[in-house]
mmCIF entry with sequence, helices, sheets and N, C-alpha, C, O atoms, coordinates in Angstrom:
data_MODEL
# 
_entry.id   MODEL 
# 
_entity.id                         1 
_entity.type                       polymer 
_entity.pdbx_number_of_molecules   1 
# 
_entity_poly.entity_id                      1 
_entity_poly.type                           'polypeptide(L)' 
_entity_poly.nstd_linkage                   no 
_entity_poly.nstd_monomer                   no 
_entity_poly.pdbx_seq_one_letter_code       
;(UNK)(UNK)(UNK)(UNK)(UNK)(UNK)(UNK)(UNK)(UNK)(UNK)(UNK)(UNK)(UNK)(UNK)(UNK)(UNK)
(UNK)(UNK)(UNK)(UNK)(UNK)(UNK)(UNK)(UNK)(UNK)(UNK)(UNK)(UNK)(UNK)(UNK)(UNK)(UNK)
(UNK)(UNK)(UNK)(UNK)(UNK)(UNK)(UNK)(UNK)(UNK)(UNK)(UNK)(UNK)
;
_entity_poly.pdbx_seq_one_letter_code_can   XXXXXXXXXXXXXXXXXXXXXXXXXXXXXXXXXXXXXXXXXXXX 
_entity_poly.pdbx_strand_id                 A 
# 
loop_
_entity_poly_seq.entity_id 
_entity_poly_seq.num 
_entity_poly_seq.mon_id 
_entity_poly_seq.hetero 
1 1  UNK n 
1 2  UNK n 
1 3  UNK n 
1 4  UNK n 
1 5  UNK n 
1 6  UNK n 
1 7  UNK n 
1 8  UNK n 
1 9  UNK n 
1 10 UNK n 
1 11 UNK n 
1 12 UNK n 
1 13 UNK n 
1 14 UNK n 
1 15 UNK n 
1 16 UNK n 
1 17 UNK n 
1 18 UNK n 
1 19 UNK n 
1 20 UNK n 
1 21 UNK n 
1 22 UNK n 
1 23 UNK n 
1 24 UNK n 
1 25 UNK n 
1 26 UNK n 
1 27 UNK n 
1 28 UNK n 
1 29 UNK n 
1 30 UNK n 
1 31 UNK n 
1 32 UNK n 
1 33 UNK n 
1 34 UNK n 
1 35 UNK n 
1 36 UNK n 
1 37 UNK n 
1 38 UNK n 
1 39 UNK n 
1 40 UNK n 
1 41 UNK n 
1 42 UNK n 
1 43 UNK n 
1 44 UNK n 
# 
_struct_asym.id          A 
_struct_asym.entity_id   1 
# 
loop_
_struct_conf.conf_type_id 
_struct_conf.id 
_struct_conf.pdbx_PDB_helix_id 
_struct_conf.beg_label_comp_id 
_struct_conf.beg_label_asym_id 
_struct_conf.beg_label_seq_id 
_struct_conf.pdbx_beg_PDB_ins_code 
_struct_conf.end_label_comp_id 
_struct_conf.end_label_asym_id 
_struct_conf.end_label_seq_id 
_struct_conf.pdbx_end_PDB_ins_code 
_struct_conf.beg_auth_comp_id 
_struct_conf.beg_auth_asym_id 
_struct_conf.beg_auth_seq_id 
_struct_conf.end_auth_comp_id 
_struct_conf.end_auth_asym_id 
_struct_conf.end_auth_seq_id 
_struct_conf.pdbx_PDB_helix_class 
_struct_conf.details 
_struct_conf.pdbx_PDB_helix_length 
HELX_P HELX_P1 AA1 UNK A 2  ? UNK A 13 ? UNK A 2  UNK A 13 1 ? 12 
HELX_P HELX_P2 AA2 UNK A 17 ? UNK A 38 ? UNK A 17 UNK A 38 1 ? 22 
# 
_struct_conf_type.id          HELX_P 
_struct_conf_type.criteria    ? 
_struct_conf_type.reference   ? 
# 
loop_
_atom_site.group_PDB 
_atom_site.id 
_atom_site.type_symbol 
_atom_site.label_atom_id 
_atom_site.label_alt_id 
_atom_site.label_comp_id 
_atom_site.label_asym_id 
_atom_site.label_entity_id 
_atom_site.label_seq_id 
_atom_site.pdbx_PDB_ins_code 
_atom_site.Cartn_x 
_atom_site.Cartn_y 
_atom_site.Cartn_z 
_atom_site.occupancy 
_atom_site.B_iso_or_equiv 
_atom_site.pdbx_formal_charge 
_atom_site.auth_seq_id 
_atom_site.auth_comp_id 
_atom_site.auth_asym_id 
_atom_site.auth_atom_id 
_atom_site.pdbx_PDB_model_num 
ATOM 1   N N  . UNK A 1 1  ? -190.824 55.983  -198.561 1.00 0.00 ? 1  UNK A N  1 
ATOM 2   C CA . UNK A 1 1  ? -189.503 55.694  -197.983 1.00 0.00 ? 1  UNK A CA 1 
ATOM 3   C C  . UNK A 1 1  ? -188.450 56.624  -198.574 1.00 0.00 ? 1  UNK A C  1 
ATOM 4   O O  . UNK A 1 1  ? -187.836 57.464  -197.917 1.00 0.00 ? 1  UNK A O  1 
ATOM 5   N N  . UNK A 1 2  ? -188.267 56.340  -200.185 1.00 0.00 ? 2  UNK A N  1 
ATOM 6   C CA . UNK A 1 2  ? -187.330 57.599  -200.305 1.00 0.00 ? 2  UNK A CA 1 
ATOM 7   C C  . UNK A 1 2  ? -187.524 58.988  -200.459 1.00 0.00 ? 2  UNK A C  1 
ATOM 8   O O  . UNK A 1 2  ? -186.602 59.714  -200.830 1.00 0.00 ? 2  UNK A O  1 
ATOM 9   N N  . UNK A 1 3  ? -188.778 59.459  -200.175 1.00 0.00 ? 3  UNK A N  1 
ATOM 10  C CA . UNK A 1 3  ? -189.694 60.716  -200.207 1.00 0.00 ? 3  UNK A CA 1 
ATOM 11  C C  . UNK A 1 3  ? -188.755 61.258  -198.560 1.00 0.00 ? 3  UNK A C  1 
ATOM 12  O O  . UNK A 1 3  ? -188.196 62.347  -198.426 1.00 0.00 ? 3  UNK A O  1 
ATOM 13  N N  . UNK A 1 4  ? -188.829 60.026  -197.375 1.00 0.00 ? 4  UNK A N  1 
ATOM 14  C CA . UNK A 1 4  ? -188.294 60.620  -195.898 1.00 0.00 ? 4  UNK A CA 1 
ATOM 15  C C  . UNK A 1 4  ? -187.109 60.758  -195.833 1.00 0.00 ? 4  UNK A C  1 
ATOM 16  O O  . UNK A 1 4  ? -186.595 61.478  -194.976 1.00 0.00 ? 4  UNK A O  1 
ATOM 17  N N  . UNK A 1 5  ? -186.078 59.765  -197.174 1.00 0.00 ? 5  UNK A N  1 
ATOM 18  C CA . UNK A 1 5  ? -184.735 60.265  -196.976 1.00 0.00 ? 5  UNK A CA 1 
ATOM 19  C C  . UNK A 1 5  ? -184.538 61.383  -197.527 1.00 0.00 ? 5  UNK A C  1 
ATOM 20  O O  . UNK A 1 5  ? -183.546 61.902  -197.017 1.00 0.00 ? 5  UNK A O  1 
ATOM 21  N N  . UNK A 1 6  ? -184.970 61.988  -198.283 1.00 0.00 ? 6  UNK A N  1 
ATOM 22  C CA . UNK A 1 6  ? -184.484 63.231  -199.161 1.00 0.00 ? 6  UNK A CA 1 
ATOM 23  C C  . UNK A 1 6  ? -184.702 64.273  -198.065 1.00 0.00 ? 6  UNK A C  1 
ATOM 24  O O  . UNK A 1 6  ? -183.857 65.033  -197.592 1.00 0.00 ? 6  UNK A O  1 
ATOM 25  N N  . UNK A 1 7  ? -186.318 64.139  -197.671 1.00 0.00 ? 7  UNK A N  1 
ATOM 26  C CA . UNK A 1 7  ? -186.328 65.067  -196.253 1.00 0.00 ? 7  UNK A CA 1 
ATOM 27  C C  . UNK A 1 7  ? -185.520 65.298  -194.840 1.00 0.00 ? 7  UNK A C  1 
ATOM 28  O O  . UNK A 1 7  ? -185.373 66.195  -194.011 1.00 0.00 ? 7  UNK A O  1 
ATOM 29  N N  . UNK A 1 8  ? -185.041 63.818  -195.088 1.00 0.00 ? 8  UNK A N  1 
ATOM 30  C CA . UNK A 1 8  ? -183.979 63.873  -193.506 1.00 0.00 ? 8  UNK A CA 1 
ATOM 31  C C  . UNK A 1 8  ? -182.555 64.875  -194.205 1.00 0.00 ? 8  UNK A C  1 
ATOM 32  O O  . UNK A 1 8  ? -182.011 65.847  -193.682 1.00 0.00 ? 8  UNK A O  1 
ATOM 33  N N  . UNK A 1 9  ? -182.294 64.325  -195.316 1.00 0.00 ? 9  UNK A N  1 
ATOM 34  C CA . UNK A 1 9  ? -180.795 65.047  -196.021 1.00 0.00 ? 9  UNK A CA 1 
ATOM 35  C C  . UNK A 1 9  ? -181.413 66.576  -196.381 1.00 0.00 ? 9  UNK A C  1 
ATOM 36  O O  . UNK A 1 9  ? -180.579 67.382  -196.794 1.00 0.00 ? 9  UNK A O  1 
ATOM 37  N N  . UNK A 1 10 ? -182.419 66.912  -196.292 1.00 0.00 ? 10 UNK A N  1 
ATOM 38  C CA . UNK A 1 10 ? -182.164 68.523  -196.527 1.00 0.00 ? 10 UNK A CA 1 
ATOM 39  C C  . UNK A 1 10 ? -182.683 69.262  -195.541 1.00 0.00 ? 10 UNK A C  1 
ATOM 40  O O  . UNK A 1 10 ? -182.770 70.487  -195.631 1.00 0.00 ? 10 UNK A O  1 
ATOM 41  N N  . UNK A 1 11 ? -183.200 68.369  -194.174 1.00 0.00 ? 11 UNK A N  1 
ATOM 42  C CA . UNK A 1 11 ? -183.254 69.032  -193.206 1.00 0.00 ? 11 UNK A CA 1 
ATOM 43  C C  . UNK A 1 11 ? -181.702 69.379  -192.132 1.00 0.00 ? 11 UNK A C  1 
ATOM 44  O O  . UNK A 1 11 ? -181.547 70.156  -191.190 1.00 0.00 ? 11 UNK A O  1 
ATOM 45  N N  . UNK A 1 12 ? -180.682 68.336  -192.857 1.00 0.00 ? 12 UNK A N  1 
ATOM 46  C CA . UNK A 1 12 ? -179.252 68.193  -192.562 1.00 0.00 ? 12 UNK A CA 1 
ATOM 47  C C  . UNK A 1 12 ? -178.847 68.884  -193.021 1.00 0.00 ? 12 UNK A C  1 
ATOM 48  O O  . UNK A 1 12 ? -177.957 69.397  -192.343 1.00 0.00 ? 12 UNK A O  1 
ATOM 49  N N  . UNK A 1 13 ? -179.044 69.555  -194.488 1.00 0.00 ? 13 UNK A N  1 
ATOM 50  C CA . UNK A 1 13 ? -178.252 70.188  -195.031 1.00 0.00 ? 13 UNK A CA 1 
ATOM 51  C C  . UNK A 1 13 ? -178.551 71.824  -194.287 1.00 0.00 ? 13 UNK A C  1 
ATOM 52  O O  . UNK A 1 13 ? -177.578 72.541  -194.056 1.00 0.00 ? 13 UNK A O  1 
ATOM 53  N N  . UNK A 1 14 ? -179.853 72.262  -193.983 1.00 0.00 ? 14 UNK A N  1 
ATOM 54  C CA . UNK A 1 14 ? -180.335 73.116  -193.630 1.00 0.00 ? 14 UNK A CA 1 
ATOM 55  C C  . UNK A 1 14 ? -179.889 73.671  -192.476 1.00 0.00 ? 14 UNK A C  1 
ATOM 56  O O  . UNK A 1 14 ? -180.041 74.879  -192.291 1.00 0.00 ? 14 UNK A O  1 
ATOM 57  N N  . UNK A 1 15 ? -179.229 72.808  -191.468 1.00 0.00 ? 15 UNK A N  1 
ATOM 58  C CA . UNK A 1 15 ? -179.040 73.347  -190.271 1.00 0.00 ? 15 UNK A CA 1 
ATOM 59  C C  . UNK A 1 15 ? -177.563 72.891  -190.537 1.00 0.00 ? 15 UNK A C  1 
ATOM 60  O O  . UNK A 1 15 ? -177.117 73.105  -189.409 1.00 0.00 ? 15 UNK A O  1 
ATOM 61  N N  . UNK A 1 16 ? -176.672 72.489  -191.136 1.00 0.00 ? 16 UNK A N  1 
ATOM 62  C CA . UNK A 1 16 ? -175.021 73.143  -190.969 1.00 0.00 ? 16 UNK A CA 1 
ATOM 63  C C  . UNK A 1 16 ? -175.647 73.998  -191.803 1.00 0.00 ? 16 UNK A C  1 
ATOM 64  O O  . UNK A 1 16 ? -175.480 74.965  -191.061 1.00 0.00 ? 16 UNK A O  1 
ATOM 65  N N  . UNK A 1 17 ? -176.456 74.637  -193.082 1.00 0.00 ? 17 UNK A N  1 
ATOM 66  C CA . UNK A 1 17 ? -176.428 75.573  -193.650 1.00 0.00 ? 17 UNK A CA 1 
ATOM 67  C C  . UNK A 1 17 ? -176.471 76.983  -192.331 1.00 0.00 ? 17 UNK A C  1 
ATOM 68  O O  . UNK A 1 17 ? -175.848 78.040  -192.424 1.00 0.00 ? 17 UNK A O  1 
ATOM 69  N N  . UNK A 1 18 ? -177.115 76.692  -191.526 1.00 0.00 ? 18 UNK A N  1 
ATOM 70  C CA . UNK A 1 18 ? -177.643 77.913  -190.469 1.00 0.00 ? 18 UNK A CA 1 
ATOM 71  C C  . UNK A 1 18 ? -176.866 78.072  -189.718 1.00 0.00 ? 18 UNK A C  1 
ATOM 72  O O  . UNK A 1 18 ? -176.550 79.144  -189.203 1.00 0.00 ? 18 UNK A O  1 
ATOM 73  N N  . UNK A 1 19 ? -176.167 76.422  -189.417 1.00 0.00 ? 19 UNK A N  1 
ATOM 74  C CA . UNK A 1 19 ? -174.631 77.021  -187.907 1.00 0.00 ? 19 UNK A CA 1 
ATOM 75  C C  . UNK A 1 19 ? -173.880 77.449  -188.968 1.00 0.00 ? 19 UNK A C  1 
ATOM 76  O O  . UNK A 1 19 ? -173.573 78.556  -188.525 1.00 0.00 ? 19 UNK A O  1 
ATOM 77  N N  . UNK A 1 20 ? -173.323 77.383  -190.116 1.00 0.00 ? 20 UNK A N  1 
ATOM 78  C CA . UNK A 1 20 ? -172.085 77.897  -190.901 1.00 0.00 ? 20 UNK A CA 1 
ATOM 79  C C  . UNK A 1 20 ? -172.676 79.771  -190.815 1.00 0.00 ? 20 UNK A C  1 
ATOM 80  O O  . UNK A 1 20 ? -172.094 80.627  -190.148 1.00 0.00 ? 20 UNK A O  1 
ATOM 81  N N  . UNK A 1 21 ? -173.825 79.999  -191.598 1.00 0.00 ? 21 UNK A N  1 
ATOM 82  C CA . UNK A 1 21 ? -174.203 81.563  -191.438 1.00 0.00 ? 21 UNK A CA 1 
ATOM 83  C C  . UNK A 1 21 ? -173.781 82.145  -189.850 1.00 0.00 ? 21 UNK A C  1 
ATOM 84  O O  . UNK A 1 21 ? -173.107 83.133  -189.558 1.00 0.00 ? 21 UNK A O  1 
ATOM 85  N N  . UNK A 1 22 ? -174.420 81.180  -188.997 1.00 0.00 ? 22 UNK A N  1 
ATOM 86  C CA . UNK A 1 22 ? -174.198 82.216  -187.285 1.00 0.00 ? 22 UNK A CA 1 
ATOM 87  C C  . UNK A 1 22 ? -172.439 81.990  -187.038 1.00 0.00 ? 22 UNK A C  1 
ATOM 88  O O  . UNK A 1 22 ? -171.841 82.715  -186.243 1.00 0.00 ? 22 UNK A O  1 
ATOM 89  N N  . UNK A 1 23 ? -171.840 81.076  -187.698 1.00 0.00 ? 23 UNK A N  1 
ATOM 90  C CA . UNK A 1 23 ? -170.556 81.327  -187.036 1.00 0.00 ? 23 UNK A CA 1 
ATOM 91  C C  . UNK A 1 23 ? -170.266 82.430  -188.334 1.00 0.00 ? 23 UNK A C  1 
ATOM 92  O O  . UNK A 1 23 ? -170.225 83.503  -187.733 1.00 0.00 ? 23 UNK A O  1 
ATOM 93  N N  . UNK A 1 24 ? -170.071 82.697  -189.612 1.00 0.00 ? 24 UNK A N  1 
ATOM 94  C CA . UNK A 1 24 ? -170.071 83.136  -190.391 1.00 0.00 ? 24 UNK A CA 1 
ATOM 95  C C  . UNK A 1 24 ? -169.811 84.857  -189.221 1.00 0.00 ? 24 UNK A C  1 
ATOM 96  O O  . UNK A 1 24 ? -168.787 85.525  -189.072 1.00 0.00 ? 24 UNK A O  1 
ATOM 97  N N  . UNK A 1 25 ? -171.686 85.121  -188.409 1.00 0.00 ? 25 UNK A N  1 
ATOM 98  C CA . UNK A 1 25 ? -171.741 86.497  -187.794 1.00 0.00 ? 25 UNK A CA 1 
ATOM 99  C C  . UNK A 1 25 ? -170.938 86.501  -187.031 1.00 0.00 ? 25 UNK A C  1 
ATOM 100 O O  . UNK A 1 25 ? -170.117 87.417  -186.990 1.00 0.00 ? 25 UNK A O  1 
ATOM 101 N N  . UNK A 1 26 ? -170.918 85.344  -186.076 1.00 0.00 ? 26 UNK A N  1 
ATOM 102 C CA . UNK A 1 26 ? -169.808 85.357  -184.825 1.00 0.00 ? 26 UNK A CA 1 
ATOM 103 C C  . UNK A 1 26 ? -168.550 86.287  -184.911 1.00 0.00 ? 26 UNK A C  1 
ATOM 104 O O  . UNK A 1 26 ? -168.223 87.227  -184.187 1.00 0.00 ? 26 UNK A O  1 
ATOM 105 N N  . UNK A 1 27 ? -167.710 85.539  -186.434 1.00 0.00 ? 27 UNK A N  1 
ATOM 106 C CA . UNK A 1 27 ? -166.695 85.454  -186.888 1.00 0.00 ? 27 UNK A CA 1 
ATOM 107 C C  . UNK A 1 27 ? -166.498 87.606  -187.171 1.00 0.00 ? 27 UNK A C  1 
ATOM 108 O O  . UNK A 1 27 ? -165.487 88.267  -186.931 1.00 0.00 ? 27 UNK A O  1 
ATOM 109 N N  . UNK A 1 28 ? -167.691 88.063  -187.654 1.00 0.00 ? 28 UNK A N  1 
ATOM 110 C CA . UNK A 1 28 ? -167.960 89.554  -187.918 1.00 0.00 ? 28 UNK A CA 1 
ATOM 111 C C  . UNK A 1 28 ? -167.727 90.280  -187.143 1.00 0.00 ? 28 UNK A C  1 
ATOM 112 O O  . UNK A 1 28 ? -167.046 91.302  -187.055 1.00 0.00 ? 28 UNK A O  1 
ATOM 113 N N  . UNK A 1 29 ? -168.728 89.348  -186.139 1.00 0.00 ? 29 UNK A N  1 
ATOM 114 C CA . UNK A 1 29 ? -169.145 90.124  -184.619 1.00 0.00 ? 29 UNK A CA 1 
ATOM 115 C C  . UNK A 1 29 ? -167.343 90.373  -183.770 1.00 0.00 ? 29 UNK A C  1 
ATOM 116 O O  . UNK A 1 29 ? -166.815 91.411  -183.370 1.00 0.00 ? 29 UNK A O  1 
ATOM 117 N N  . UNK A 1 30 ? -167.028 89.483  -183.768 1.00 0.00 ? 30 UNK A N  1 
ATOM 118 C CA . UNK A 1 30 ? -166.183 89.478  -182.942 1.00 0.00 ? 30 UNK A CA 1 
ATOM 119 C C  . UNK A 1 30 ? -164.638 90.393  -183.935 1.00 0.00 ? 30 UNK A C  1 
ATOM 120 O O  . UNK A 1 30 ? -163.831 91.006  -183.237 1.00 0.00 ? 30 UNK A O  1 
ATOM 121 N N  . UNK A 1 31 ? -164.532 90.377  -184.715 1.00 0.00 ? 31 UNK A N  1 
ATOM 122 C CA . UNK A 1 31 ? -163.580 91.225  -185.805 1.00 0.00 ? 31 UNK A CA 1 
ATOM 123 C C  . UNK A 1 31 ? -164.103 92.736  -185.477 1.00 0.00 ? 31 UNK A C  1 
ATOM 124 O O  . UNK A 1 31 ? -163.379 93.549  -184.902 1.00 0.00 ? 31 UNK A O  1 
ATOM 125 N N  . UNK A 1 32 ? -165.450 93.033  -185.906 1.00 0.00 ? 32 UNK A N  1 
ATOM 126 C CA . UNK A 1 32 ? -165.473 94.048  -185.425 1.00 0.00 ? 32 UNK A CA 1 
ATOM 127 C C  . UNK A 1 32 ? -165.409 95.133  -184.074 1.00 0.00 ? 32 UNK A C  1 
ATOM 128 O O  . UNK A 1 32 ? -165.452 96.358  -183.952 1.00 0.00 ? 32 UNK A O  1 
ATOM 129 N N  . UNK A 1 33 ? -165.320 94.327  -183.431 1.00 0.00 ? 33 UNK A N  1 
ATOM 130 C CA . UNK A 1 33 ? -165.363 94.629  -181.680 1.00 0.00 ? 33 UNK A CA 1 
ATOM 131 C C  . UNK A 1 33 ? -163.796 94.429  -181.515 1.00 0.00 ? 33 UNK A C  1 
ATOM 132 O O  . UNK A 1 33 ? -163.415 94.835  -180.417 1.00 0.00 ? 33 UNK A O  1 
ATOM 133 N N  . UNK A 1 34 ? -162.962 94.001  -182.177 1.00 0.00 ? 34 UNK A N  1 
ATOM 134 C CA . UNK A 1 34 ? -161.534 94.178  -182.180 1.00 0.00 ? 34 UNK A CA 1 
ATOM 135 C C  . UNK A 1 34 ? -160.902 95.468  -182.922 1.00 0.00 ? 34 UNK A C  1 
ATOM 136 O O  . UNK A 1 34 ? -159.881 96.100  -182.651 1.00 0.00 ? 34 UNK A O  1 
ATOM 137 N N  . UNK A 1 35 ? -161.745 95.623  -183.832 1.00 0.00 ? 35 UNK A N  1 
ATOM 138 C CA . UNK A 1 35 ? -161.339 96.992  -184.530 1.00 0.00 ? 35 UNK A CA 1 
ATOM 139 C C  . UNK A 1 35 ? -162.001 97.787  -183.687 1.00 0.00 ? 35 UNK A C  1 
ATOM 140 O O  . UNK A 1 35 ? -161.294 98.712  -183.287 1.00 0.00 ? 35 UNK A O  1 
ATOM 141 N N  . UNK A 1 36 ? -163.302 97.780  -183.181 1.00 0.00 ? 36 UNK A N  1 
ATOM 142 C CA . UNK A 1 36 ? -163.622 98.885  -182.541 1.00 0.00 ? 36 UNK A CA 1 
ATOM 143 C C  . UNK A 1 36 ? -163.076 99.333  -181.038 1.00 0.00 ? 36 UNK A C  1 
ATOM 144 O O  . UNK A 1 36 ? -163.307 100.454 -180.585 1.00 0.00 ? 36 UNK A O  1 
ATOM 145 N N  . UNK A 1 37 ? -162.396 98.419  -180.390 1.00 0.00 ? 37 UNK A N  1 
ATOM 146 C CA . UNK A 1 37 ? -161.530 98.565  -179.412 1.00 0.00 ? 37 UNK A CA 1 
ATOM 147 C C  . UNK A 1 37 ? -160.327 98.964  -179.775 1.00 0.00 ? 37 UNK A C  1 
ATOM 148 O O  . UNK A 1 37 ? -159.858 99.659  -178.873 1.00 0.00 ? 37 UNK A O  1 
ATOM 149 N N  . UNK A 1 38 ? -159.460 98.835  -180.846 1.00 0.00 ? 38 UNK A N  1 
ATOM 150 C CA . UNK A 1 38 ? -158.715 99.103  -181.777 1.00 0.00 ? 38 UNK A CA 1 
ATOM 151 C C  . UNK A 1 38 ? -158.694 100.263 -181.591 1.00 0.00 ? 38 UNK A C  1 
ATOM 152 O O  . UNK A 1 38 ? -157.589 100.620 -181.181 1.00 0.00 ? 38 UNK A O  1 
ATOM 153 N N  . UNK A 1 39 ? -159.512 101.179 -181.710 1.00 0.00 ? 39 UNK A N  1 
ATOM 154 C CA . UNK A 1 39 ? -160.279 102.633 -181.986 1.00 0.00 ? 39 UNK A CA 1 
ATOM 155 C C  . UNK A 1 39 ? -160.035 102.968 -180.998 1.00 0.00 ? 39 UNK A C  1 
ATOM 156 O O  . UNK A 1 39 ? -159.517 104.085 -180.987 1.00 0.00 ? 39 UNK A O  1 
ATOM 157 N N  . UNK A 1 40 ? -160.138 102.596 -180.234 1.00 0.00 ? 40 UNK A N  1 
ATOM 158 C CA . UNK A 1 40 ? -160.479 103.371 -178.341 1.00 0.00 ? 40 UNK A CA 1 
ATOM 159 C C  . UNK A 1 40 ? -162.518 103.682 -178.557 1.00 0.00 ? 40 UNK A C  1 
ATOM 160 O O  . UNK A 1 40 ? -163.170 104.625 -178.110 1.00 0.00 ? 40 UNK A O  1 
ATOM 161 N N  . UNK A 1 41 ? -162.975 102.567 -179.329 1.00 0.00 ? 41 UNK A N  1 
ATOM 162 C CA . UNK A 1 41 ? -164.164 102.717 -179.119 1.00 0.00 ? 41 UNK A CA 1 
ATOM 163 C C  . UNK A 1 41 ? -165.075 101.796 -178.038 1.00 0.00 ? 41 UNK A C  1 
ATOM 164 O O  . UNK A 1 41 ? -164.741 100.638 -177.787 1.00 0.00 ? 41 UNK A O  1 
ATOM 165 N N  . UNK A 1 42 ? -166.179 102.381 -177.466 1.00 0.00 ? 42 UNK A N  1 
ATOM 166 C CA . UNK A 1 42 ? -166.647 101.402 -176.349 1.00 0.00 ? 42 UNK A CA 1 
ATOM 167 C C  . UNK A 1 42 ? -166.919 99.924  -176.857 1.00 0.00 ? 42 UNK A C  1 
ATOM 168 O O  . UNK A 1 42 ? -168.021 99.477  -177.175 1.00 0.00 ? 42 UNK A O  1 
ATOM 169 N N  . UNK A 1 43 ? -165.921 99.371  -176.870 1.00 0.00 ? 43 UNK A N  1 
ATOM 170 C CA . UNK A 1 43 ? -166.437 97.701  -176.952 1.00 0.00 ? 43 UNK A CA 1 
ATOM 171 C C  . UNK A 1 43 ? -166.500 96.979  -176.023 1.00 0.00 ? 43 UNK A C  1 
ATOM 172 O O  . UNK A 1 43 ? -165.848 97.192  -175.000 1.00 0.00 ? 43 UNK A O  1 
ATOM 173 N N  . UNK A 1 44 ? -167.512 95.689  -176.208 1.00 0.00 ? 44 UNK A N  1 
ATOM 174 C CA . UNK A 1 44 ? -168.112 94.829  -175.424 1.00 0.00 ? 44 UNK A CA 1 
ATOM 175 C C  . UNK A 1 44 ? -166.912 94.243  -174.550 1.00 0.00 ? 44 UNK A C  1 
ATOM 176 O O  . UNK A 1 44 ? -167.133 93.388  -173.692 1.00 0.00 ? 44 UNK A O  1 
# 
């Protein structure tokens, strides 16, 4: 029993760990495509 809660809480912790990293890129992705339009470079 408390062997499945520890597993449910770090399979929780694991995936905001993974959406925080992809918004983390988002957050890159999209900064850089502002500077690179910025530029007069081909952005998306």
């Amino acid at each position: 029993m408390k062997f499945s809660r520890i597993a449910a809480i770090l399979a929780v912790l694991a995936l905001a760990a993974c959406n925080t990293v992809a918004g983390v890129g988002e957050d890159i992705t999209g900064a850089s495509r502002l500077v690179q339009g910025g530029l007069g470079g081909g952005g998306y």
